[in-house]
C-alpha positions in Angstrom: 5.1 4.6 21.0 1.7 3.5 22.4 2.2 -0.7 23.0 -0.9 -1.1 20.2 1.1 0.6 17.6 4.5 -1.1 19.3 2.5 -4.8 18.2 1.3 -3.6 15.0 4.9 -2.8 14.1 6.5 -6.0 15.4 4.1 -8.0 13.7 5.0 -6.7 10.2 8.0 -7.1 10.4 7.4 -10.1 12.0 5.1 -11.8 9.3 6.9 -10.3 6.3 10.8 -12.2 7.4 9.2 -15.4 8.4 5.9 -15.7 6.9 2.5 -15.0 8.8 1.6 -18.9 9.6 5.6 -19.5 11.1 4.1 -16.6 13.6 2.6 -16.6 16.7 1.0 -14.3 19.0 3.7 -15.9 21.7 6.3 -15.1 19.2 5.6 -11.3 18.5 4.9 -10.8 22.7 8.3 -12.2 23.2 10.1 -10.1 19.7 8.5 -7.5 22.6 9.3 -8.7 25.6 6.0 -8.2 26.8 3.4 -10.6 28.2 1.2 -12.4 26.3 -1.9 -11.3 28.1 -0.6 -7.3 27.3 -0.5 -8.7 23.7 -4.4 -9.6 24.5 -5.3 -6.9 25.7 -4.9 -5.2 22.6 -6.3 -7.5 20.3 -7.9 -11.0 21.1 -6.1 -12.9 18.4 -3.3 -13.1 15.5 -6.5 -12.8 13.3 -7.7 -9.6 14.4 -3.4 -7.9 14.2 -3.8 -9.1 11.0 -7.0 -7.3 10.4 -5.4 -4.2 11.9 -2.7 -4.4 9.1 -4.8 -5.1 6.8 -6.6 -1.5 7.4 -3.7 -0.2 7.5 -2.7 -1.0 4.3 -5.8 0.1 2.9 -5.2 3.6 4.2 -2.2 3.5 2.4 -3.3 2.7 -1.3 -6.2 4.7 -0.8 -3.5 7.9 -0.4 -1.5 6.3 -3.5 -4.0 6.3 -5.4 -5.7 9.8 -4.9 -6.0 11.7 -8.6 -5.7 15.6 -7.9 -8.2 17.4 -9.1 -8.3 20.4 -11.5 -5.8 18.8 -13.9 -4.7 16.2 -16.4 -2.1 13.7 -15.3 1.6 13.8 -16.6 4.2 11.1 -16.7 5.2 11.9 -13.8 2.3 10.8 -11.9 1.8 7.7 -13.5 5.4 6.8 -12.6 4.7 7.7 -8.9 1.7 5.6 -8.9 3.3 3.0 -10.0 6.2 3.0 -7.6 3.8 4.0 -4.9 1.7 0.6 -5.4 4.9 -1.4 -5.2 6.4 0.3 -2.4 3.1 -0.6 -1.0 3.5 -4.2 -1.8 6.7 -4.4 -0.6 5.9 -3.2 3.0 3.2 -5.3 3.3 4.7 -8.1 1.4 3.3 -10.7 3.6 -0.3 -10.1 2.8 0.2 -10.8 -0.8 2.3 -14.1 -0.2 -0.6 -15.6 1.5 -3.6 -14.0 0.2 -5.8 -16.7 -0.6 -5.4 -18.3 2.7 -5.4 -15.4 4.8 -9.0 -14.3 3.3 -10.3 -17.9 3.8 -9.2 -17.6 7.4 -11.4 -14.8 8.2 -14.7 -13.6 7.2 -14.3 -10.1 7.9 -10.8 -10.1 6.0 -13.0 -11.8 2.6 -16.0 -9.1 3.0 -13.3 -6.1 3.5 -10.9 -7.2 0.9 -13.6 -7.7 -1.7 -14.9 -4.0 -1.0 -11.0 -3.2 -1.4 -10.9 -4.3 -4.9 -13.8 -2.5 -6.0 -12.7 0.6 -4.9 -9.2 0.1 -6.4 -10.1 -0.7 -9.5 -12.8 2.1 -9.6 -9.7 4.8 -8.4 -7.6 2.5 -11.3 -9.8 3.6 -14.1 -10.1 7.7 -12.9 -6.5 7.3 -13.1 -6.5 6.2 -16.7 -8.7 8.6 -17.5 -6.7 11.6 -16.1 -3.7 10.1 -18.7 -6.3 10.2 -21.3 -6.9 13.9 -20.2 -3.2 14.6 -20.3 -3.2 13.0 -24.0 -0.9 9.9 -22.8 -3.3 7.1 -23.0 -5.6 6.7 -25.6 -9.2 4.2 -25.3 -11.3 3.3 -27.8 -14.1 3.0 -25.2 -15.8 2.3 -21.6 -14.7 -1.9 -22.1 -11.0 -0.7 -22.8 -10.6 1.1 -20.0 -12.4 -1.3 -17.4 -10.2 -4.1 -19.2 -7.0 -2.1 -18.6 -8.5 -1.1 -14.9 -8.6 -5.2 -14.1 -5.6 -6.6 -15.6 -3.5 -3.6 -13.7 -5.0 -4.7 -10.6 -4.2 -8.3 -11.7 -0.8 -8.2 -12.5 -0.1 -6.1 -9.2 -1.5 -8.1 -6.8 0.0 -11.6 -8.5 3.2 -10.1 -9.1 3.9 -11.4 -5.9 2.4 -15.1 -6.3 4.0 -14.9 -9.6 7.7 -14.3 -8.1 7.2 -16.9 -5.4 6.5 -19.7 -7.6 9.6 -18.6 -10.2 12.2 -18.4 -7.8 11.1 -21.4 -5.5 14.6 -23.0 -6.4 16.7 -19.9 -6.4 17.6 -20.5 -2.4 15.9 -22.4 0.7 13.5 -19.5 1.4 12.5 -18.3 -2.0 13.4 -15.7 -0.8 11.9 -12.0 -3.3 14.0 -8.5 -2.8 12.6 -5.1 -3.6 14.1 -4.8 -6.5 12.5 -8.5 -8.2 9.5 -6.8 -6.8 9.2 -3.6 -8.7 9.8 -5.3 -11.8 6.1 -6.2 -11.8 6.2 -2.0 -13.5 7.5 -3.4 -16.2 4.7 -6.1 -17.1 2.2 -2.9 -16.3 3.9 -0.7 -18.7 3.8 -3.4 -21.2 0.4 -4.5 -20.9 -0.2 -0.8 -21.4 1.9 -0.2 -24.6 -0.9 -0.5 -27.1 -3.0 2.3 -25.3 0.3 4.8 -25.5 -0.1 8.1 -27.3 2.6 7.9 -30.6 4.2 11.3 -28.7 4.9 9.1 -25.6 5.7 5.9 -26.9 9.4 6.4 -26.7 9.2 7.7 -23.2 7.4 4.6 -21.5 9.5 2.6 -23.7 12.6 3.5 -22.0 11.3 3.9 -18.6 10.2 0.5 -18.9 13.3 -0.8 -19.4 14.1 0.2 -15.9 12.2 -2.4 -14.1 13.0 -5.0 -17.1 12.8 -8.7 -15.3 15.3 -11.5 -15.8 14.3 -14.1 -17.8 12.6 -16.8 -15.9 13.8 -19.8 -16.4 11.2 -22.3 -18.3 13.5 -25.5 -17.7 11.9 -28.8 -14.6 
């Protein structure tokens, strides 16, 4: 493995166990055992490895989120969309945990991300209309299925926030497993309930119950 790809690596896995601002660019040459001028070489700062994983990351939701062409979407799509997005969140979990500050931190990062929505929520709302083509979701109109589009996009990228801020007392680190994680599918398929075909209903219902969350605890 090429040394670029070796930092890009290290610094994942880096930034997802201890948190991107507890990491250095001293800290991932050493996880390496390589200088930190190599390190340098290869990218000028911890901003711009961060950018690089950020593009990255991109690449991957934008193969998640392909719609195949020539046919109506089944079940079974939707459900690997979902899992896909999560997955997706859960490898680059660090990103998520710090969003806010990491876009503040770079202008490049803001611009990008921005762009990143758009294009989400635009490949969001094809996919709702290839389960309206397979006769699994039903909207009334353009506003429903932007609406539905947003707060999808919404609840998966806070899901994350969400989780960090409910569990902050559950152990020193607040620490969020894969499994907490993917229970965000649960509040998606909920949120959805209301546009499900009657012939479907049943089925989401249950696969919803899946990823069903434990209650969060409402008590100071």
């Amino acid at each position: 493995m090429k040394t670029r790809d070796r930092i890009i690596q290290a610094s994942l896995a880096l930034f997802n166990e201890r948190g991107e601002r507890n990491v250095t660019t001293n800290h991932i040459a050493a996880h390496l055992k390589i200088s930190p001028g190599n390190l340098y070489y290869h990218f000028r700062n911890k901003t711009d490895i961060i950018y690089s994983l950020f593009l990255s990351y991109k690449g991957l939701v934008d193969q998640y989120l392909s719609v195949p062409e020539g046919r109506a979407l089944k079940m079974e799509d939707k459900m690997g969309y979902l899992e896909a997005v999560f997955d997706g969140l859960w490898y680059y979990r660090f990103f998520h945990r710090d969003l806010e500050y990491l876009l503040d931190s770079d202008p490049r990062l803001r611009k990008d991300y921005r762009s990143f929505t758009l294009q989400c929520l635009g490949a969001i709302k094809a996919i709702v209309r290839g389960l309206e083509a397979g006769s699994i979701l039903h909207m009334r109109s353009e506003d429903e299925r932007e609406a539905v589009a947003l707060n999808t996009w919404l609840v998966v990228t806070n899901w994350m926030a969400f989780l960090k801020t409910a569990h902050a007392d559950d152990d020193e680190n607040g620490d969020i497993d894969r499994q907490q994680l993917k229970q965000g599918i649960y509040q998606v398929l909920t949120m959805e309930m209301p546009y499900v075909e009657p012939a479907y209903q049943e089925t989401v219902r249950l696969l919803r119950e899946q990823y069903r969350p434990a209650p969060v605890s409402m008590q100071a």
